[in-house]
C-alpha positions in Angstrom: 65.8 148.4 104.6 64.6 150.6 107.6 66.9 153.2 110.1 67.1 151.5 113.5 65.2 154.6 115.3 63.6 153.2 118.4 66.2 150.0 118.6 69.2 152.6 118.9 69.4 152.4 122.5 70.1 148.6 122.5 73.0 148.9 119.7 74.9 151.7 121.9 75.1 149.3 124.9 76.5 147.0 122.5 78.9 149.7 121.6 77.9 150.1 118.1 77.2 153.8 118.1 78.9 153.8 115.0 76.3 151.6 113.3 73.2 153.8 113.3 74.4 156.4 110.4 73.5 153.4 108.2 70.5 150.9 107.6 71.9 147.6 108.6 68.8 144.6 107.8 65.7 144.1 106.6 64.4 144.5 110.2 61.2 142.9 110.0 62.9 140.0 108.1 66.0 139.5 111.5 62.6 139.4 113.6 62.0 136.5 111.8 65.2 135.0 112.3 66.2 135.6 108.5 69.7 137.3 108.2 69.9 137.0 103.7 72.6 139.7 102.3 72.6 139.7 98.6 75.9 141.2 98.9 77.5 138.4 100.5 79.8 135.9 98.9 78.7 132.7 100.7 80.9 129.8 101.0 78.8 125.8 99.9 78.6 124.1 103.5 79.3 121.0 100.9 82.8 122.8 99.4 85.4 120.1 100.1 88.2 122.2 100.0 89.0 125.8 100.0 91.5 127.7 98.1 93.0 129.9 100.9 92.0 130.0 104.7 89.2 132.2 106.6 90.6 135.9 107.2 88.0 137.9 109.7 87.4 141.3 108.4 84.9 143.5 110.1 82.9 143.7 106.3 82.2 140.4 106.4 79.3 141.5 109.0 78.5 144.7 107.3 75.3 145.0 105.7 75.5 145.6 101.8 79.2 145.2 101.6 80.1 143.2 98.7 82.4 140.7 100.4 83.4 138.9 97.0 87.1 139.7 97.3 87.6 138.6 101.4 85.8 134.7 101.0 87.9 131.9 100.0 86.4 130.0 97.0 85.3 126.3 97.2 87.8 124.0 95.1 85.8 121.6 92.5 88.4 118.2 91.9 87.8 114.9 91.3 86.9 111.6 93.2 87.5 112.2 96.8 90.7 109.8 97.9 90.1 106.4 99.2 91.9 105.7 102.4 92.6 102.7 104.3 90.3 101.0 106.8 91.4 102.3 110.1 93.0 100.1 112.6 89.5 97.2 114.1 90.8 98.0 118.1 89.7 99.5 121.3 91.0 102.8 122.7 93.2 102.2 124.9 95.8 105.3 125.1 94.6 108.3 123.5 97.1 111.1 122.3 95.7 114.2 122.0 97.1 117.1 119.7 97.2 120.5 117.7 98.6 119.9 114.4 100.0 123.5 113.9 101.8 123.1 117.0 103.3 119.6 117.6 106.0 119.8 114.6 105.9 123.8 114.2 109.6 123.9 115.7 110.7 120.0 115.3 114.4 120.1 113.8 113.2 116.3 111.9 110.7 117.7 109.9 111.5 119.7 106.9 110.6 123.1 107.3 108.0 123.3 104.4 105.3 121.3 105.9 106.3 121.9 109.5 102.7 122.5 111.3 100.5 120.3 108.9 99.3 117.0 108.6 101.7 116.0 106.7 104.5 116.8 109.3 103.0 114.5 111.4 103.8 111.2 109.1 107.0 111.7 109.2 109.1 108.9 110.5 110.7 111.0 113.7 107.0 111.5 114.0 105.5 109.2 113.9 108.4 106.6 115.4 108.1 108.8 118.7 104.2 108.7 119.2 104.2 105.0 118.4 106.9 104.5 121.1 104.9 105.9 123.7 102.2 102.7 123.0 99.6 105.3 121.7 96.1 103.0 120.6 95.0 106.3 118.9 95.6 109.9 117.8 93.0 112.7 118.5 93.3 115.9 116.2 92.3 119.0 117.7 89.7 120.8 115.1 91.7 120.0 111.3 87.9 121.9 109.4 88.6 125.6 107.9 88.2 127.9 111.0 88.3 131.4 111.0 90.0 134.2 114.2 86.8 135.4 116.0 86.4 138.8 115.7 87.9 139.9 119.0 91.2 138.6 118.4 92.7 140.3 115.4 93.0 143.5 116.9 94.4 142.1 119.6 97.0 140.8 117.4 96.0 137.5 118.4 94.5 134.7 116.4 93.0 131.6 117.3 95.4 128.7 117.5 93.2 125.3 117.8 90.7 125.6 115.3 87.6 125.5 117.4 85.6 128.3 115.4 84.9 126.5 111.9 83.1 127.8 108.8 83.1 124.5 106.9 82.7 121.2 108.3 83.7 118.8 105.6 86.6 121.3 104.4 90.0 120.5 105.4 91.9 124.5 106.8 94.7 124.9 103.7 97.2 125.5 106.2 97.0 122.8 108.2 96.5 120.4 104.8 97.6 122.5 101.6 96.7 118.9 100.0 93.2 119.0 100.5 91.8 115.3 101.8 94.5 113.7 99.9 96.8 114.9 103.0 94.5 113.3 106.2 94.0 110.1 103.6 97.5 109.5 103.9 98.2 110.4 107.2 94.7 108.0 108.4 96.8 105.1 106.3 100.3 105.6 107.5 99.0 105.6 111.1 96.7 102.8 110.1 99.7 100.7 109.3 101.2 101.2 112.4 98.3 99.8 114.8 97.5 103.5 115.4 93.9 105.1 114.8 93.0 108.7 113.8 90.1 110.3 115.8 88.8 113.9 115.0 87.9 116.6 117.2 84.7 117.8 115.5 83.1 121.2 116.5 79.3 120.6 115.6 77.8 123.1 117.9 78.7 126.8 116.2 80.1 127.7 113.3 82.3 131.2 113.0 79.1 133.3 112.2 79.4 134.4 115.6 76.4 136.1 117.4 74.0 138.3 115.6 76.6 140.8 115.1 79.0 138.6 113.6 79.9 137.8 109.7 77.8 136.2 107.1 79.6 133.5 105.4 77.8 130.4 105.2 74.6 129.1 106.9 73.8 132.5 108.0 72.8 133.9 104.7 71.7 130.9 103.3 69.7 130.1 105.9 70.2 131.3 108.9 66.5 130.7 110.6 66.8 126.9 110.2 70.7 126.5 110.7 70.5 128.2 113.8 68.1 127.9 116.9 66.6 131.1 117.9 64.4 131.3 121.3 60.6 130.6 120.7 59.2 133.9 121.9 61.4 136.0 120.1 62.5 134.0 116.6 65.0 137.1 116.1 67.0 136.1 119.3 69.9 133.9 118.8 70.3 131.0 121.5 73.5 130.9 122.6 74.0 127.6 124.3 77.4 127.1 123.2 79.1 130.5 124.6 80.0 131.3 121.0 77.0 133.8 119.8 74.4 131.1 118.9 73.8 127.3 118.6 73.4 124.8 115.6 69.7 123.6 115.2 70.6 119.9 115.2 67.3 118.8 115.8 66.0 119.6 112.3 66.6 117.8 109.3 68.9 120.0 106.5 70.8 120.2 109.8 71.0 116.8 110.9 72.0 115.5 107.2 75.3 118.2 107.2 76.2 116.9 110.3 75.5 113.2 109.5 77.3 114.0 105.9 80.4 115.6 107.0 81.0 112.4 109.7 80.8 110.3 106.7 82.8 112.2 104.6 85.5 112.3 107.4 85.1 107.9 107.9 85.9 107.8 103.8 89.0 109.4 104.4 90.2 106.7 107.1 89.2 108.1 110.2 88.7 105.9 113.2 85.8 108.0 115.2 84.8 111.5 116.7 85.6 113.8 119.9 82.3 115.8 120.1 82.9 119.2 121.3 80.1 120.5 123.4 78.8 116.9 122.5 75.2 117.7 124.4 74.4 120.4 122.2 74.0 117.2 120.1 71.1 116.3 122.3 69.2 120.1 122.1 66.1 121.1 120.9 63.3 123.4 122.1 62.1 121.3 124.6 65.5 120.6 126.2 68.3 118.1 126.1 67.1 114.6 125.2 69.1 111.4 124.5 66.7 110.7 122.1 67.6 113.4 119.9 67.4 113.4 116.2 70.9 113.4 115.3 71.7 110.4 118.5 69.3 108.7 116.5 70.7 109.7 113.6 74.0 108.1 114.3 72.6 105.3 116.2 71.3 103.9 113.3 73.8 104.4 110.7 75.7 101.2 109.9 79.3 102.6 109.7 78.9 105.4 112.2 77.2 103.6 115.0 80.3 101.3 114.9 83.1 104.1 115.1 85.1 105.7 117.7 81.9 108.1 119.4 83.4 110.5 122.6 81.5 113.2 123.8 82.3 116.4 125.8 79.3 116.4 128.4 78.4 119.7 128.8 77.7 123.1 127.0 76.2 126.6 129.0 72.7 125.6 128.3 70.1 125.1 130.8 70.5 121.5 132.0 74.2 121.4 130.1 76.4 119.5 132.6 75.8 115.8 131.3 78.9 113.6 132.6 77.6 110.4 132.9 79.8 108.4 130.8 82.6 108.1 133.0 81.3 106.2 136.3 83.1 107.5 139.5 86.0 108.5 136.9 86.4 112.1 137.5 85.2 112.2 140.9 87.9 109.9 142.3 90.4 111.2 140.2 89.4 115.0 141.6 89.2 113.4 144.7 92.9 112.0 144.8 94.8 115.1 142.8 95.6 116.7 146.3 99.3 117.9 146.1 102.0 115.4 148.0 105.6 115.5 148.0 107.7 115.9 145.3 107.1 113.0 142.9 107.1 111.6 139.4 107.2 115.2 138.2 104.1 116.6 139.2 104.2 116.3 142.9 100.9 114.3 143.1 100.6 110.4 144.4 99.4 108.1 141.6 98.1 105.0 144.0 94.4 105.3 142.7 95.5 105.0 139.3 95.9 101.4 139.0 92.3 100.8 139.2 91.2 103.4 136.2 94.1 102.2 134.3 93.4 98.6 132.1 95.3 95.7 133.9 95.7 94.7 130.0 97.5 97.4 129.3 101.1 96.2 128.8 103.0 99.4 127.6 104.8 102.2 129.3 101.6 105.3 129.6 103.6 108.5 129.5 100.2 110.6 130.5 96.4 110.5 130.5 94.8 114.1 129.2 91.4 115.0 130.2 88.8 118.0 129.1 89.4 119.0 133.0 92.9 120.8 131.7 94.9 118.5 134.6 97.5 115.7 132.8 98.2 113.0 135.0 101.6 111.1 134.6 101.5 107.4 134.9 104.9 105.2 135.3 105.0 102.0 133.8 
């Protein structure tokens, strides 16, 4: 451990003055890209479940600071559940939704498991999404997520999940249950013709930037986990706009990732929403669509055949990828110009007929897109 003494001047633009009294690394090891804390409690990247959800404390970044008391413990059970094969069909109507959210204040729902994945199999539930003609349901993020660090004194926390620390452990309050609780909801939706997809954040984790908490994959690991730059291998790359980037083109990385989609498909899930999906496609020398995990997935028998959607773009040099959509977005853009007063929003629908299936023969309440706009569509 060594005083910061000619780095000082960089921490007090960061505002972290307060930091210099104390030693905070092994210097020459963070030029190295290596961030290990034998003080930290470290949660297994493997741990299925958790026994109480991610609280953000400003120790969990503090050098030295036994954090053995503020880290949920990983849950050893039995065989994981066995769900039921999810529903052989197209999408065709996609609902997405936040679990915490959607039955948080619905009067059917018993008050106990309002906000969890359990709320959302029950019948008022699950009667009124099938009514709408819904071909599948997208989860926002359902992993153990933790409040980035700015928020909680704020007095805010973060509502949809998209900051995880696990990716194969289900966040206790959205599934007290553990798997058992998606199993179930992936087979009751099953049995009504409806899919489950997941929106999976495999781009960050919650360890933040360089000044953030060492939970996970930072202290185990934290020079392959992450990508760093190639001049400086103590520099985070922060493609993502969260504080650093997941290394996905190297192999311990590429098996989590190709592990946790698994684990997700043996608990009934239909397929993936890919946040920041090119970050997928990153390495050193760039984006690629022949990228190790792409290729990874391409050639797994089970995941090459699921559900696969990708958000096309991340900050990163290069990082605006929408390709997958034709003239999609630039006709729809192109016709949301306001009209007179109709159907609700005030915009004209004509276009629609033409990016809308001619097979599809159920009322489409809306169509939701990453661009924030929710078109309405009658009959």
């Amino acid at each position: 451990q060594v005083h910061l003494g000619q780095h000082a001047a960089g921490l007090e633009e960061l505002g972290m003055r307060a930091a210099l009294a104390q030693p905070l690394f092994d210097l020459v090891g963070a030029q190295r890209g290596h961030r290990f804390d034998p003080a930290k409690l470290l949660v297994d990247p493997y741990a299925t479940r958790i026994d109480r959800p991610f609280r953000w404390d400003p120790r969990l970044a503090e050098y030295g600071y036994d954090t053995a008391d503020l880290v949920p413990r990983g849950i050893v059970g039995g065989a994981q559940p066995v769900a039921a094969e999810a529903p052989d069909r197209a999408p065709a109507f996609i609902y997405e939704l936040a679990v915490k959210s959607f039955t948080m204040c619905h009067p059917a729902v018993p008050q106990r498991i309002r906000g969890t994945l359990a709320a959302l199999c029950e019948p008022a539930i699950l009667d009124h999404i099938r009514g709408l003609g819904v071909s599948h349901v997208e989860l926002m993020p359902v992993a153990a997520w933790m409040d980035e660090r700015h928020l909680p004194p704020l007095g805010l926390a973060n509502a949809w999940g998209y900051n995880p620390v696990n990716f194969v452990a289900l966040d206790p309050r959205l599934a007290p249950g553990g798997a058992a609780d998606l199993a179930r909801l992936c087979a009751n939706y099953a049995q009504a013709g409806i899919g489950i997809i997941l929106d999976i954040v495999l781009n960050h984790t919650a360890e933040s930037d360089e000044f953030g908490a060492t939970i996970s994959l930072r202290g185990l690991d934290n020079a392959v986990y992450y990508r760093h730059a190639t001049d400086d291998p103590g520099r985070l790359i922060n493609d993502t706009g969260c504080g650093h980037t997941l290394a996905l083109d190297r192999a311990p990385v590429v098996r989590m990732a190709m592990d946790a989609l698994r684990h997700w498909r043996r608990l009934g899930v239909a397929g993936f929403r890919f946040d920041l999906g090119t970050v997928m496609g990153r390495s050193d020398a760039g984006y690629s669509q022949d990228a190790p995990l792409f290729a990874a997935i391409g050639q797994d028998p089970d995941l090459s055949q699921a559900i696969l959607i990708a958000e096309p773009w991340d900050i990163g040099p290069g990082g605006y990828r929408l390709g997958y959509g034709g003239g999609f977005y630039d006709r729809t853009l192109a016709s949301l110009q306001p009209k007179p007063f109709t159907v609700g929003l005030g915009y004209d629908f004509s276009y629609l007929p033409d990016l809308v299936p001619e097979s599809h023969d159920v009322p489409l309440d809306a169509i939701l897109a990453d661009t924030g706009v929710m078109w309405p569509v009658s009959g």
